[in-house]
N, C-alpha and C positions, 0 to 999 in steps of 0.2 A: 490446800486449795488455792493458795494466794501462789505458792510456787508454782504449779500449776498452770492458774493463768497468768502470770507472766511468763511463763514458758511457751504458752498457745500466743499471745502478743507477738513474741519477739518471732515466734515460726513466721505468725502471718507478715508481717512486715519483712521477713529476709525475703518471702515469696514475692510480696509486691516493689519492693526493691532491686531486687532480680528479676522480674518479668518488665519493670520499666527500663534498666537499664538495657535490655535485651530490643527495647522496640526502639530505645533512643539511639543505635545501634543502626538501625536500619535505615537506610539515604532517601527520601524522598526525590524521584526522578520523573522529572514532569514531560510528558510523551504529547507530541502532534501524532493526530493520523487520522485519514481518513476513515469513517464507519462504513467500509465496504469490504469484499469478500477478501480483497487481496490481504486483507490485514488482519487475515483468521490466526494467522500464529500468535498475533499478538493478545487476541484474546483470550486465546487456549490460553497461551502464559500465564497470563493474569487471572483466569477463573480458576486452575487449575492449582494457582500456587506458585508454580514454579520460581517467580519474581521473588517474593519473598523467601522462598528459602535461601534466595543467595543476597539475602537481608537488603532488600530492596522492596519499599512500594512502591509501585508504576502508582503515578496518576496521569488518566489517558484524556487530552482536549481534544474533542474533535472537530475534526474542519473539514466545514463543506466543500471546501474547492481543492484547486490542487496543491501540489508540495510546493509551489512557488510562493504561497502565501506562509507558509512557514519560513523562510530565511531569516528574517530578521530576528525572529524568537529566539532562534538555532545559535544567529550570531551573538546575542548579546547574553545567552543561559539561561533565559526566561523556559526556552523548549532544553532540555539534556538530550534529546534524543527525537530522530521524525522520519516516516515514514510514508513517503508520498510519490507520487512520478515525476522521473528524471525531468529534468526544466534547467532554460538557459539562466532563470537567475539564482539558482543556488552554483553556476559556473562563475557568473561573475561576479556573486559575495566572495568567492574564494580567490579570483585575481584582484580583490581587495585588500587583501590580504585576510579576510577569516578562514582559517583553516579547517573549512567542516569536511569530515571526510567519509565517503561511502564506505559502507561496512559489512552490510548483507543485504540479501534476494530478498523483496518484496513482490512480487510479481513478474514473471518472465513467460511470454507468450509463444513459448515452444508448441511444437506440432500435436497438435489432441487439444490443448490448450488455451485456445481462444475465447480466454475470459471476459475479452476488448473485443466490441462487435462492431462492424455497424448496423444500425437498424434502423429502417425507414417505415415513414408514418404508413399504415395497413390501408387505410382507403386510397392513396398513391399507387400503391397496387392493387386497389380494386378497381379502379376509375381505368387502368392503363397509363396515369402519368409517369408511374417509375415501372419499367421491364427490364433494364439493366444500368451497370452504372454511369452509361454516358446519359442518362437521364438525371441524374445528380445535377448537370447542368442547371443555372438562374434557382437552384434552391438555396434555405438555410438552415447551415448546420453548427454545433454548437460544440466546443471544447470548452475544457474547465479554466485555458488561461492560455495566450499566444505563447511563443516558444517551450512546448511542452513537446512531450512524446505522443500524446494522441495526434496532434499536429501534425506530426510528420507521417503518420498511419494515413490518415485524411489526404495529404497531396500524393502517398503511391497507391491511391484509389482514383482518384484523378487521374491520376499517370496511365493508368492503365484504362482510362477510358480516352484517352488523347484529351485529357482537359488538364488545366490549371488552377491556379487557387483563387485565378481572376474569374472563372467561371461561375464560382459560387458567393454567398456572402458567409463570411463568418463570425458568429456571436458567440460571450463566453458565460457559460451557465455553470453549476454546481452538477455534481452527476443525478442525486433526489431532485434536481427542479429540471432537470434534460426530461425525463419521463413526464410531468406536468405540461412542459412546453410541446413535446408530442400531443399530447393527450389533448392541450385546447387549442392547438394546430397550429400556434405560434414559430414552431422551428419543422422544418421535411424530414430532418435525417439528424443524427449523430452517432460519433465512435460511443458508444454504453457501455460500462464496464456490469458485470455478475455484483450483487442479484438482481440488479436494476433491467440489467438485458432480460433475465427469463420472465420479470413480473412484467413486463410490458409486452413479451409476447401474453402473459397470461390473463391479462386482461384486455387486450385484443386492438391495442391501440397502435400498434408497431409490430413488424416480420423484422427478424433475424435475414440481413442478408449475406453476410458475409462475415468469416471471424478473422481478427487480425493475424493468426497464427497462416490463413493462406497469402495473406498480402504480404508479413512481413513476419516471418517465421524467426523465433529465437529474440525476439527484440528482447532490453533488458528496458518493459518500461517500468518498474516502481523499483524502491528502495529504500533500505533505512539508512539514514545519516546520525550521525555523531555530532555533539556540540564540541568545540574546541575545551570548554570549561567541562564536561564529561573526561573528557579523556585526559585531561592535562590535571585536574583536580581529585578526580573519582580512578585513577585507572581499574583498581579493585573492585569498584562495582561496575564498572564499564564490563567488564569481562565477565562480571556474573551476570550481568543482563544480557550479552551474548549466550551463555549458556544456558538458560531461562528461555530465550528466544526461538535458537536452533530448535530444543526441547518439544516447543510451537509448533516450530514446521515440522519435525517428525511426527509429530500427535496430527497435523491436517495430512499431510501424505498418508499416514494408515487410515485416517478418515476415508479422504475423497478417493485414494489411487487404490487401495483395498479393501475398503468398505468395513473395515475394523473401527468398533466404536462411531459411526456416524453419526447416529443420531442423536447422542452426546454432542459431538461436534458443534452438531445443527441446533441443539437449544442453545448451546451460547452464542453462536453466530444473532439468532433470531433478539439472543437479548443484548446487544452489541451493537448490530445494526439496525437499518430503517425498515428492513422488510422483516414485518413480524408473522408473516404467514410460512410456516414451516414447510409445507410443500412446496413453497416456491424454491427451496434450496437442495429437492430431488430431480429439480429439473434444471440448474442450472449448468452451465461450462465450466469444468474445476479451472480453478488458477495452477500455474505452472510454479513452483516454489521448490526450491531447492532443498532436500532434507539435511545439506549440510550447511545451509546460506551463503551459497556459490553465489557470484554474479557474471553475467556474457559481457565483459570486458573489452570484447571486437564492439560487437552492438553502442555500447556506451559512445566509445570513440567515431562511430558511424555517424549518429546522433548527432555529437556535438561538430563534428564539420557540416553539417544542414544549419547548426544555429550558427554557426560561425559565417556558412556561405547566405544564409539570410537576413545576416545584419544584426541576429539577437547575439552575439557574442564580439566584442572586438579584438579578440585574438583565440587562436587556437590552447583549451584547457590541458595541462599533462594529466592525463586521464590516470597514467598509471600510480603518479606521484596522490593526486585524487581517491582510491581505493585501495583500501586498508582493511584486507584480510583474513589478514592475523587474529582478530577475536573469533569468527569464523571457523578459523583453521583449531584455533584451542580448544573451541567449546568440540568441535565432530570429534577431535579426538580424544576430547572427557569423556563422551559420549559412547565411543569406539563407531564401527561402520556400521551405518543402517543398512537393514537388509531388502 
């Protein structure tokens, strides 16, 4: 009996010796990213597992604003890893010398895919004040932070009404309070990204005027970035959170683009983000997401000569030296070709 249980002893503690060493194992990798649609891969990941088997926990901070509010994280290793829209200061933490580098598609506003809307307040167009966009004129509209990608969506709307950026005023809000500031009439208009666009046609407060996919087709506005302290310390888990990742965006492409598993999708979207209202995510505009974690490379470099000719950049970024696609390229082909 005594052999026994010293025999049952010694099982249970190799078991709990082994299952601890197994989690001490595992790299704690602490994620910026904004709670909105463009960042469904990242949740599939993380709900589904996939992180952890390549012995990583995510833990996801999330930030109301845009990815420019991350840089600093990014720089110092506080963020390993972030997820946000292209912005001119994560170009100019890198001609500081921090070396964060883009890595995968988080959001690409290809054609069908105008997840980036604009939408203007609904009594604007009931009154007659707004009929098209040269009435955009003496309004205000809100991005989430100056030299950003919504930004520059915003002056070729302008552009194409013969106005400028002198024409309007511009404030900078969070995307959850752009919907608020509609709502108590504080801002006329803003670029809204999914699900924030369909809840606010759905609650009757703002029309859908326009998706950025006709203004400015293919942009590359969101992305995940890499900490220098990620990749130079972690390489090994850097790559399995690539491939964890990509994983994400093939599991929302059969979601959104085939209708495979949706509404799986849609309950962790719903428990992830701000809109807990599940219908609202049968109505909105899929994101454009690469199922290999491509990025539109032209677009980037487009981009950043507007920040550069607008004063947000003082010198032209090497965009290609910038995008590092190699954990991209490993994980699609762990993976083999989606179909």
């Amino acid at each position: 009996m005594c052999l026994r249980y010293r025999f049952a002893t010694f099982f249970l503690w190799t078991v709990l010796l082994t299952s601890n060493s197994f989690a001490s194992e595992r790299l704690e990798v602490p994620v910026g990213i904004s709670p909105v649609m463009s960042s469904a891969a990242m949740f599939i990941a993380k709900e589904r597992g996939y992180f952890r088997e390549e012995g990583i926990d995510v833990v996801i901070n999330p930030f109301k604003a845009s990815g420019a509010k991350m840089v600093p994280f990014l720089a110092t290793g506080q963020l390993f890893v972030a997820g946000g829209n292209v912005n001119a200061g994560m170009y100019n933490a890198i001609a500081q010398g921090i070396p964060i580098k883009i890595v995968s598609d988080k959001g690409t506003v290809s054609p069908g895919h105008g997840y980036l809307a604009l939408i203007v307040r609904k009594d604007h167009l009931d009154n007659g004040r707004y009929r098209s966009l040269k009435d955009l004129k003496g309004m205000t509209l809100a991005v989430t932070a100056k030299g950003v990608s919504q930004q520059i969506v915003i002056e070729k709307y302008l552009r194409k009404a013969g106005l400028t950026s002198k024409d309007i005023h511009l404030v900078t809000l969070a995307y959850a309070d752009m919907n608020i500031a509609l709502a108590n009439k504080s801002i006329d208009a803003t670029v809204q990204i999914e699900p924030f666009v369909a809840a606010a046609i759905k609650h009757g407060f703002a029309v859908r005027v326009a998706g950025n996919d006709e203004i400015y087709p293919n942009q590359q506005s969101a992305v995940i970035y890499y900490s220098p302290v990620f990749m130079q310390q972690y390489p090994k888990q850097a790559q399995g959170f690539m491939n964890a990742y990509v994983r994400g965006l093939r599991d929302y492409n059969d979601a959104f683009e085939k209708g495979k598993g949706k509404q799986d999708v849609i309950n962790i979207l719903t428990k992830s983000t701000r809109i807990k209202d599940a219908s609202v995510y049968q109505e909105v505009v899929p994101v454009g997401l690469s199922p290999d974690g491509l990025v539109n490379v032209q677009s980037l470099k487009d981009d950043a000569q507007w920040y550069f000719q607008q004063g947000y950049l003082k010198a032209m970024p090497d965009i290609d030296a910038i995008v590092d696609l190699g954990y991209a390229h490993t994980a699609a082909k762990k993976l083999g070709r989606y179909p």
